[in-house]
N, C-alpha and C positions, 0 to 999 in steps of 0.2 A: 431637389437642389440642382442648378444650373452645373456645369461641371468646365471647365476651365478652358479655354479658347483664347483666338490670334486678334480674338474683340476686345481681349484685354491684357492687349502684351505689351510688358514694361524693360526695359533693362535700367539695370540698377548698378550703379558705380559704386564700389566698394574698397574700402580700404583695409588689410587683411594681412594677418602675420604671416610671414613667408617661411611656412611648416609643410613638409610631407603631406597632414592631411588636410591642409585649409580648402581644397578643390571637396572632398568627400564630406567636411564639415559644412561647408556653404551650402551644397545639392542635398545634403540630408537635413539641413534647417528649413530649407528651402518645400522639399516634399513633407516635410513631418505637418506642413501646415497644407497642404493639401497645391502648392503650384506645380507646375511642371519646366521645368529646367529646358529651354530650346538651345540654348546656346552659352557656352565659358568660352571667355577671351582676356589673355593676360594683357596689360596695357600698359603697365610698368612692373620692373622686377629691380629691388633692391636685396642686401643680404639679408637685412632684417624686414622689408617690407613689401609687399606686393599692392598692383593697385589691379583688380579688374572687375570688368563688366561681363553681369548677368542676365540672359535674357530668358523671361518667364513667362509663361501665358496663368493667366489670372480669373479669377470669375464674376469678376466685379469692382469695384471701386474698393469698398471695404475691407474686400480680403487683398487688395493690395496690397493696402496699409499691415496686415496679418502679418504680409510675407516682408515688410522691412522691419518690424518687429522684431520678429521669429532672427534676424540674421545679425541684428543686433545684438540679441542678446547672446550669442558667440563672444569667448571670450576672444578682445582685440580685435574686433572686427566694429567696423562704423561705415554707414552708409552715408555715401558723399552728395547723392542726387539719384530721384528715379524719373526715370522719360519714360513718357507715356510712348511706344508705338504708334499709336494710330493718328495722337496727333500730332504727331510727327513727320505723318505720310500726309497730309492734310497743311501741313504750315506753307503758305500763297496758293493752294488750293490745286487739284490733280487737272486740271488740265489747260491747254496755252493752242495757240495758234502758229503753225507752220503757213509757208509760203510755197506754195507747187511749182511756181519761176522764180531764175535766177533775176536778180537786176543789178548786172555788172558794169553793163554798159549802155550809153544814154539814147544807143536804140532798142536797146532791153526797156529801158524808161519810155521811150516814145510808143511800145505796143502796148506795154502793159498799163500804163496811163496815159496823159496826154501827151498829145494830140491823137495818136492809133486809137485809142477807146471809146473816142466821139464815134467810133464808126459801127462797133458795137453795140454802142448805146441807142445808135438810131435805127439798128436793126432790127432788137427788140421793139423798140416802141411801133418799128410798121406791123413785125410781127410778133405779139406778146410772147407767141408759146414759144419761140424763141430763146426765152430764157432758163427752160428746163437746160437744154443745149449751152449756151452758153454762161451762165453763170453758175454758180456755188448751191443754187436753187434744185439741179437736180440729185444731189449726191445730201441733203442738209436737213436736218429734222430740228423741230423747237421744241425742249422739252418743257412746259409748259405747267406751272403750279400756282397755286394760293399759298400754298403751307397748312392749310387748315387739317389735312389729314396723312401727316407727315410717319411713313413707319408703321411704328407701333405707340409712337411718340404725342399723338394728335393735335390738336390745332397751336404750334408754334413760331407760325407765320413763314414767311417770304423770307428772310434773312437767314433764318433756321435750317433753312430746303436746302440751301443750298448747295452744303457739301452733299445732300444725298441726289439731288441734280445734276452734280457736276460727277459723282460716281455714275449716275445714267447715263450721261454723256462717254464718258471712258470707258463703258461696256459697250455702247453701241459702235465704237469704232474699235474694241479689241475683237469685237465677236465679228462685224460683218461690215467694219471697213467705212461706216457713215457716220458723217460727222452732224453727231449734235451739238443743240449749245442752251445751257438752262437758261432760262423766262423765268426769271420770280418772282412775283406780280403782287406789289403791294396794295391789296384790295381783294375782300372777298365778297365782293359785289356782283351776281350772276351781271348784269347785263355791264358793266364796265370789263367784265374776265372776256366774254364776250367779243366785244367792240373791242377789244388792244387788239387780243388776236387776229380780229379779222384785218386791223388796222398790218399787224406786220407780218402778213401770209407772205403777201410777194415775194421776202427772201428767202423760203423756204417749202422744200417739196413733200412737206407730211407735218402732223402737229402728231407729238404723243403730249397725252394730257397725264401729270400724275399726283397725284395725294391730295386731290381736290374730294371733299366729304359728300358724301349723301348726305341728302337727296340733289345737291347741287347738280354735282358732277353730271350725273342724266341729263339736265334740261339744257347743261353746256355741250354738252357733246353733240345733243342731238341738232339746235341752233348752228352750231358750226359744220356739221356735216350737211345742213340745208345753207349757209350761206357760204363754204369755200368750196374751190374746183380742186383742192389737196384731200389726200386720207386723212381724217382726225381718228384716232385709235384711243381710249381710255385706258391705261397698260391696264390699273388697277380691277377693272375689269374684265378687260377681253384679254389680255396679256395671262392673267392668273386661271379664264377659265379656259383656253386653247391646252395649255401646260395638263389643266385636271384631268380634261377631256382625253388629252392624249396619253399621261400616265392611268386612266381608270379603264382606255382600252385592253392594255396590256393586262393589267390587273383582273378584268373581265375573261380575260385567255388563260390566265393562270390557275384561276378557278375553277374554269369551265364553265360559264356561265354568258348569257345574249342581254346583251338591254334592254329587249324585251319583256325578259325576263325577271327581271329585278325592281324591289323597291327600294329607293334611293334617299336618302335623309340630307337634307343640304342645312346647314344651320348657319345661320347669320344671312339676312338677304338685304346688304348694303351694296354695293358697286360690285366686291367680285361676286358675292351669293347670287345676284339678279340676273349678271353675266354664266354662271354657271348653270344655273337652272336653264337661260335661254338656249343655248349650246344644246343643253343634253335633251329639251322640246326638239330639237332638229335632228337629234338620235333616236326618236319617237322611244324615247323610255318608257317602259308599262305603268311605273306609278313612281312619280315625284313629289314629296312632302318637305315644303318649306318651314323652318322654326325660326321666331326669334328672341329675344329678350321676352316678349310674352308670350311664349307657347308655340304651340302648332298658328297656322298662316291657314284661315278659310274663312270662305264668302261671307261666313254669319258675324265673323268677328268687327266690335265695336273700335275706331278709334286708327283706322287707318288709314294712312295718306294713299297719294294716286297707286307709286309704285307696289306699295302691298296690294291692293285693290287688286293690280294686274296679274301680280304673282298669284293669286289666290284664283283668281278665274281663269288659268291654266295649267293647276296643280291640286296636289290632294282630292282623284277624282273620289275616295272611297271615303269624302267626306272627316275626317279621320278631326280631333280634338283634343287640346289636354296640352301635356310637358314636352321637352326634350326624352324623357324619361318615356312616356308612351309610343312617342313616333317610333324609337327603337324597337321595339318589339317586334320581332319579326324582320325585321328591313336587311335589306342582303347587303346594304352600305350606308356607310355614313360620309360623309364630306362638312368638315368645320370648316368655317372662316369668320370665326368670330370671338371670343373668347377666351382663357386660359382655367384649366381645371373643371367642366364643366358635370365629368360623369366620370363615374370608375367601373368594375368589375362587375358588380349589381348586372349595372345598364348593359356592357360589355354581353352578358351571359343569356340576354334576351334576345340576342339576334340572331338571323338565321347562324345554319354549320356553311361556313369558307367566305364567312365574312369580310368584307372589304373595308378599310378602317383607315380616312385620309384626315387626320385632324391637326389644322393648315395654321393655328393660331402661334405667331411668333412675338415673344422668345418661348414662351411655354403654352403649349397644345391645349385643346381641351380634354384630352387623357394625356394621362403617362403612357407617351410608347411603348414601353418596358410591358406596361401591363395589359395594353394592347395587344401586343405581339403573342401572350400568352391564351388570347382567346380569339382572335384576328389570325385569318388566311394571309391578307398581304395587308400592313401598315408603310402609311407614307405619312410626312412631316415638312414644315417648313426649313427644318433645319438640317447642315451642312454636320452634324455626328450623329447624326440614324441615316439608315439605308433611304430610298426613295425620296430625294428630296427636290417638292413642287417648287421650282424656281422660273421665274417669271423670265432669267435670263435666256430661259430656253426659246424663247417667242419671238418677245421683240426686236432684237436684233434683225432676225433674217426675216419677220414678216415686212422690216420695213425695207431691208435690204428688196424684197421682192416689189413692195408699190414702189419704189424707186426705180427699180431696171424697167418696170413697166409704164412706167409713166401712169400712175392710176391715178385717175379722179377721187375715189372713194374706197372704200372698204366695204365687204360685204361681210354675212355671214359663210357663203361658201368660201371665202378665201379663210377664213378663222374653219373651217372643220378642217381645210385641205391641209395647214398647217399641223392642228393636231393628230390628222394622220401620219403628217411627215413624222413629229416629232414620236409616236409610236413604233413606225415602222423601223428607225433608228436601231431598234432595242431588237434585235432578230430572232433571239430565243428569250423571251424571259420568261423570271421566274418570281418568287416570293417575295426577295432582296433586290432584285433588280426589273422593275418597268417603267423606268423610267431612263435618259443616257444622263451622266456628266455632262456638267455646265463646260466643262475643259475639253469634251466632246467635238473635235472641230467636224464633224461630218453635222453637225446639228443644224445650225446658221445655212448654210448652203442648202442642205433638204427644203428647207422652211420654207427659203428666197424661195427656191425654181417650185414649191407648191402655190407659189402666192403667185407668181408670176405665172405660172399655168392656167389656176383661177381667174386673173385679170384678164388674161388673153379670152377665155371663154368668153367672157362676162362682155368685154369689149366688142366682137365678135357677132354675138345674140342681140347686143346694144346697134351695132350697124347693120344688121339683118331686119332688125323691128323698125328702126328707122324707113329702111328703106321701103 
C-alpha cells in the first residue's frame, strides 16, 4: 500500500465547534483513517464557532474522500470545501518569462529594439555563431515531447505533458540556472517530431527530448543528432542511466565489489533499459543480461525488433534463457526499469550474498523495498521515502548547464560517464543508505556542469587535433 505523501495534499475548510478539544478531535479523525496532519490554522474564531483549515497529505484520491468523511462524522463538524494542493500550485501553470533589461526609457527602447537591434540582427546573419553570444540561444534548452510516454501515465498526448514539461523546465532553472521552455508537439509522427525540431533549433542551445516512447524515441534522437550542430540528450534515457551508473558506483564501493566482477540483471530495455545497458558496455561489466516482458533478451530469440537485436548481440555472453526469475540466480545486481510487483523474496534469496537491488519502477517498484532491504546489501528506488532515491534531477540540469558553458555541438558518451562520476564522487563516504546525494544537493549541478564541460573541452581539442 502506497503510504501518504505532498502528491496528495489537500487542505480542508472546516467548520467546527469551538471546544477545548475540537483541534485533538479533528487530528485524531483525521489519523484514525490513516492521513497525516501537515498543518492547523484557525481562520475564524467565534464563542460558539470556529472555522479552520486543515492541511493533510493523502494517498490517493480515494482516501481523500476517507479523510472528509472520517471529519464529518465528528459531531458538529462539516466540511466547507477541500483544495487540492497540487492543483493549486499548477492553476496558470509554474512557469512565466522575466526580462534581463530594464526599458524605461526610450533609449532603453532604441537598444533593446528598434532601431539599435537591426545592428545585432545583422551581426548574426554575417556571423551565425554569433548567436550563441548574443541571443537567449546560449543559456535556452527546448524541452521537447509527443506525450506518448508521459510518467508513468503513458501515451496522453501533448496537452497532458504539459504540466510535467513545464515542471522540467522549473528544475532546469532551480538547479543550474537554464532556461527551458516545453515544446508539446501535437503529433506522434517520427519524421514530422523530427522536422519541427529541426525547424526551431535556431533559438536554442540543446534539445532535451522527453516522454517520447520506444522504439521511437531512438530513431528521433538519433536523426537529430546527425541533422543539428546542438546537443540532443533523451533525459529518459541518458538522463536515468548517468544517475544508475553513478549511484551503482558507489553501491559497488559499499559492497566491495569491481564491475568486472559482477553479473548485472537490467530489466525492461525500453529508452532508459537500452541507455543503461549502454553506459555500463563502456564500464566493460563482466556479464550483462537484459529481460523483458518475454523473458531473458538472446540472439536465438524469435520476434524482435532492431533495438532488442542490438541489445542481445552485446549482452548475455553466457548465453543464459528463461524468466526474470532465472536470470536472478546468482546475479550480484538487479537494476528495474520497468514494471511494478514483478518478484518477491523467492527471487530475492537466489542472488548472490551483498547483493545490489535498484528497482526504479515508479509509483511502485518491481519488489517491495521493504523486503528487499531484508535480503539486499544496498536497495535504491525511484521514490522520494526510501533511502537511495535514482532521480533523473541529479543529471540534467548540470549536464546541460555544462554543453552550454561549452558551447558543445553534440553529446557524447564520455561526457554521460564523466557526469556519473561527478555525480558519485559527490557522496564521499558512503554507505548502505546513502550512494547516492540529495536532489537539494547544491554541490550536484556544478560537479556535473564542470564534468561535462571538461569532457567537451577534451573532445573539442582531439576534434581540432585530428582536423588538423
Amino acid at each position: 500500500m502506497s503510504i501518504p505523501g505532498p502528491g496528495y495534499a489537500i487542505t480542508a475548510r472546516v467548520d467546527a465547534p469551538a471546544r477545548p478539544s475540537t483541534a485533538g478531535d479533528l487530528t485524531a479523525a483525521v489519523g484514525h483513517v490513516g492521513g497525516v496532519v501537515t498543518a492547523f490554522d484557525v481562520v475564524e474564531a467565534r464563542t460558539e464557532h470556529l472555522v479552520v483549515d486543515i492541511s493533510v497529505d493523502a494517498r490517493n484520491t480515494e482516501h481523500v474522500e476517507e479523510i472528509k468523511v472520517a471529519i464529518e462524522a465528528l459531531d458538529g463538524f462539516s466540511v466547507r470545501k477541500v483544495s487540492d494542493r497540487t492543483f493549486l500550485l499548477h492553476l496558470g501553470g509554474k512557469i512565466e518569462v522575466h526580462s534581463k533589461v530594464n526599458l524605461r526609457t526610450r533609449d532603453d527602447l532604441s537598444r533593446a529594439y528598434t532601431p539599435g537591434v537591426a545592428r545585432v540582427s545583422m551581426a548574426i546573419a554575417e556571423n551565425p555563431s554569433d548567436a550563441r553570444r548574443l541571443t537567449i540561444k546560449r543559456n535556452t534548452v527546448a524541452v521537447v515531447t509527443d506525450g506518448s510516454a508521459v510518467l508513468g501515465l503513458g501515451n496522453i498526448g501533448a496537452a497532458a505533458a504539459m504540466p510535467v514539461m513545464e515542471g522540467k523546465a522549473a528544475l532546469f532553472k532551480q538547479f543550474a540556472g537554464v532556461d527551458a521552455w516545453p515544446v508539446c508537439l501535437d503529433t506522434q509522427d517520427t519524421e514530422e517530431i523530427i522536422r519541427t525540431v529541426q525547424l526551431i533549433a535556431p533559438g536554442y542551445g540543446g534539445v532535451n527530448l522527453e516522454d517520447i516512447a520506444a522504439p521511437r524515441c531512438f530513431e528521433i534522437e538519433r536523426r537529430l543528432r546527425e541533422l543539428l550542430d546542438i546537443p540532443v540528450f533523451h533525459d529518459d534515457q541518458h538522463g536515468t542511466a548517468v544517475v544508475v551508473l553513478g549511484a551503482l558506483r558507489n553501491a559497488l564501493r559499499v559492497v566491495g565489489k569491481k564491475f568486472s566482477d559482477v553479473r548485472v540483471v537490467v530489466c525492461g530495455v525500453g529508452a532508459a533499459g537500452s541507455a543503461i545497458i549502454r553506459l555500463l558496455g563502456s564500464e566493460e561489466t563482466a556479464d550483462v543480461v537484459a529481460v523483458d516482458v518475454d523473458g531473458i533478451v538472446h540472439p536465438g530469440r524469435d520476434g524482435m525488433d532492431d533495438n532488442l537485436r542490438a541489445i542481445a548481440a552485446k549482452t548475455n555472453p553466457g548465453g543464459r534463457t528463461g524468466t526474470l526469475a532465472d536470470a536472478l540466480v546468482g546475479a550480484d545486481v538487479f537494476i528495474g526499469v520497468s514494471a511494478p510487483n514483478l518478484f518477491g523474496a523467492d527471487e530475492l534469496a537466489t542472488m548472490k550474498d551483498d547483493a545490489i537491488v535498484f528497482a526504479l519502477a515508479n509509483p511502485d517498484p518491481e519488489v517491495d523495498p521493504t523486503l528487499a532491504m531484508q535480503h539486499a546489501a544496498v536497495v535504491a528506488t525511484g521514490r522520494s521515502d526510501y533511502p537511495n532515491q535514482i532521480n533523473n534531477v541529479l543529471a540534467f540540469p548540470g549536464v546541460f548547464r555544462g554543453l552550454l558553458d561549452a558551447q558543445a555541438h553534440d553529446i557524447t558518451d564520455e561526457m554521460l560517464l564523466a557526469a556519473a562520476e561527478a555525480i558519485a564522487n559527490v557522496v564521499a563516504e558512503p554507505n548502505p543508505s546513502f550512494i547516492v546525494p540529495s536532489v537539494f544537493d547544491h554541490n550536484v549541478a556544478p560537479a556535473v556542469a564542470e564534468a561535462v564541460r571538461t569532457a567537451a573541452g577534451k573532445q573539442a581539442r582531439t576534434g581540432e587535433v585530428a582536423a588538423g
